[in-house]
C-alpha positions in Angstrom: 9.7 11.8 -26.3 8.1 8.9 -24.7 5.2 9.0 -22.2 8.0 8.4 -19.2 9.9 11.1 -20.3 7.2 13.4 -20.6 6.2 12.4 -17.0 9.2 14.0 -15.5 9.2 16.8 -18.0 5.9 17.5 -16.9 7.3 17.9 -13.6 9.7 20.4 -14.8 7.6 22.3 -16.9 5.0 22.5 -14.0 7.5 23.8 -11.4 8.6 26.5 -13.7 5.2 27.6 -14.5 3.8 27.2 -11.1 4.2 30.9 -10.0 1.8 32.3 -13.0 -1.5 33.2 -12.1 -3.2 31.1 -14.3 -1.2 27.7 -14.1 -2.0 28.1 -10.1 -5.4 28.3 -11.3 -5.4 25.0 -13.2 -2.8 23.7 -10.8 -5.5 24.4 -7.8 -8.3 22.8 -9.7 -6.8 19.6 -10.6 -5.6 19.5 -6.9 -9.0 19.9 -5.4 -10.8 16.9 -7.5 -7.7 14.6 -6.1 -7.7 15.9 -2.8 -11.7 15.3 -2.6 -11.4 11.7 -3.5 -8.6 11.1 -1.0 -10.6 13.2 1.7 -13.0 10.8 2.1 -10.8 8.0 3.4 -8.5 7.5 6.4 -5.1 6.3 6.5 -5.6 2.8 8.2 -3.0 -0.1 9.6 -5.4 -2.6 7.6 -5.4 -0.9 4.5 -3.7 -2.1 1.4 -0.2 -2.7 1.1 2.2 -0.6 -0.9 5.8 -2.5 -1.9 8.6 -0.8 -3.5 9.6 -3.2 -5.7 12.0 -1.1 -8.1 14.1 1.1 -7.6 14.9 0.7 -3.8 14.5 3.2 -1.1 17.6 5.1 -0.7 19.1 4.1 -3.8 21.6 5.8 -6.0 20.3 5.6 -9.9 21.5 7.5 -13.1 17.9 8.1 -15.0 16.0 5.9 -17.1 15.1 4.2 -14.4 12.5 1.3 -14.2 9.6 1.7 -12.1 7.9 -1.2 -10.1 5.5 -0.6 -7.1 3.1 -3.2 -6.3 -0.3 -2.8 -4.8 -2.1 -5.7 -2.8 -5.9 -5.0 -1.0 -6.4 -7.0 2.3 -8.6 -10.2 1.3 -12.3 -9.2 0.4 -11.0 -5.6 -0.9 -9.9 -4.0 -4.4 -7.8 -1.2 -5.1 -9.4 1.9 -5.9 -7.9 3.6 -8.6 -9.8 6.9 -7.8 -8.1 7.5 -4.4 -4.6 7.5 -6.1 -2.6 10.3 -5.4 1.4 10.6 -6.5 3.7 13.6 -5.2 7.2 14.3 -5.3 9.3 17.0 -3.6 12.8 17.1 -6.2 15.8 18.8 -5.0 17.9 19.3 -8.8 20.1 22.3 -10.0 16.9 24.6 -10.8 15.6 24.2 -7.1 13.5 22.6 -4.6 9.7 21.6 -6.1 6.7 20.0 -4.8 4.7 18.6 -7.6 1.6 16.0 -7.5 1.9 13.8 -10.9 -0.6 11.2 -10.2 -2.3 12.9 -13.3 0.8 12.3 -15.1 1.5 8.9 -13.9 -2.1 7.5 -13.8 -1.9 5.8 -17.1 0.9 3.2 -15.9 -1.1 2.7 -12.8 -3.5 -0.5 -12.6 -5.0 -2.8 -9.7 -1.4 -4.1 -9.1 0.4 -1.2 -9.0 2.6 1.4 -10.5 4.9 0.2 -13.5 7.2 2.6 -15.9 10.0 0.9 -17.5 12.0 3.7 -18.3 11.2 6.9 -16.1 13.0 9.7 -17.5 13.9 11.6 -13.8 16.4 14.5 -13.9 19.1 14.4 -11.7 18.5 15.4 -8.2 16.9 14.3 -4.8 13.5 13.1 -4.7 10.8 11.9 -2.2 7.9 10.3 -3.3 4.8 10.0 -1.5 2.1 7.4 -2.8 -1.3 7.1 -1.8 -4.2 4.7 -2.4 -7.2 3.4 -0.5 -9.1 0.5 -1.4 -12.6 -0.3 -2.0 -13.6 -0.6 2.2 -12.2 3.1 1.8 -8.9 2.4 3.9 -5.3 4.7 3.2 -2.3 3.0 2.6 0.9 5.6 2.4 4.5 4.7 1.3 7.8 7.1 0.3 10.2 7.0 -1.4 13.6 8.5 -1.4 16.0 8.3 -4.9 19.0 10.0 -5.7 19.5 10.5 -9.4 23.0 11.5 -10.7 24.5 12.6 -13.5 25.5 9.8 -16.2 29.4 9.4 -16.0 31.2 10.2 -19.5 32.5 6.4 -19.3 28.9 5.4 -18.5 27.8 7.0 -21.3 30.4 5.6 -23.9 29.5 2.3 -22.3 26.2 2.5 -23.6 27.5 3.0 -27.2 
């Protein structure tokens, strides 16, 4: 499995193991240390900018699917990396799931963005929500809504 697949996988695995007592533990711990970066800063109109390059909001995708979101500070600013913080609420087959996977995503992240050529996604509904602040401490937000289907059997012979 590659490290996009296991990024989704994750998600799955998560969500199912999210009701134990210790994973809400763990779950609540790595939460907090995000949550306190992102605290400290304030969602600002002059923050950075956030584009969704690939895939498009609202678009209908059948999973791997190439991800491209570009960061860009205001002039005199960097992005800071620290203040990152990735969720996605999936609606699939197994049920409705809120999940934060910047720690799962981090490693495609950089000072330009957010790049994954071949996100594994199960098929479903999903809105995600990105965060990141730059270096003057100002919150730039942006969502984004996918649906992922099912491959068609032609699809998939297509492929072959």
């Amino acid at each position: 499995m590659n490290k996009t697949s296991a990024i989704l996988s994750s998600l799955i695995v998560a969500a199912s193991l999210s009701d134990t007592p210790a994973n809400a533990a763990g779950v609540a711990a790595k939460g907090a240390a995000i949550e306190s970066a992102v605290q400290q800063v304030k969602l600002a109109v002059d923050g950075p900018s956030i584009k969704l390059v690939t895939p498009e909001n609202g678009g209908i995708y059948t999973s791997p699917i190439g991800i491209d979101i570009a960061f860009a500070p205001k002039e005199g600013a960097t992005i800071d990396l620290s203040t990152l913080k990735v969720t996605v609420v999936s609606t699939t087959v197994a049920g409705v799931f809120e999940i934060d996977i910047t720690e799962d995503i981090i490693d495609y992240a950089s000072q330009d963005g957010i790049k994954a050529p071949n996100a594994a996604i199960p098929a479903g509904e999903h809105v995600v929500t990105i965060q990141v602040a730059d270096s003057e401490r100002r919150l730039a937000e942006r969502q984004l809504s996918i649906t992922v289907r099912e491959e068609t059997v032609l699809e998939r012979r297509a492929k072959e």
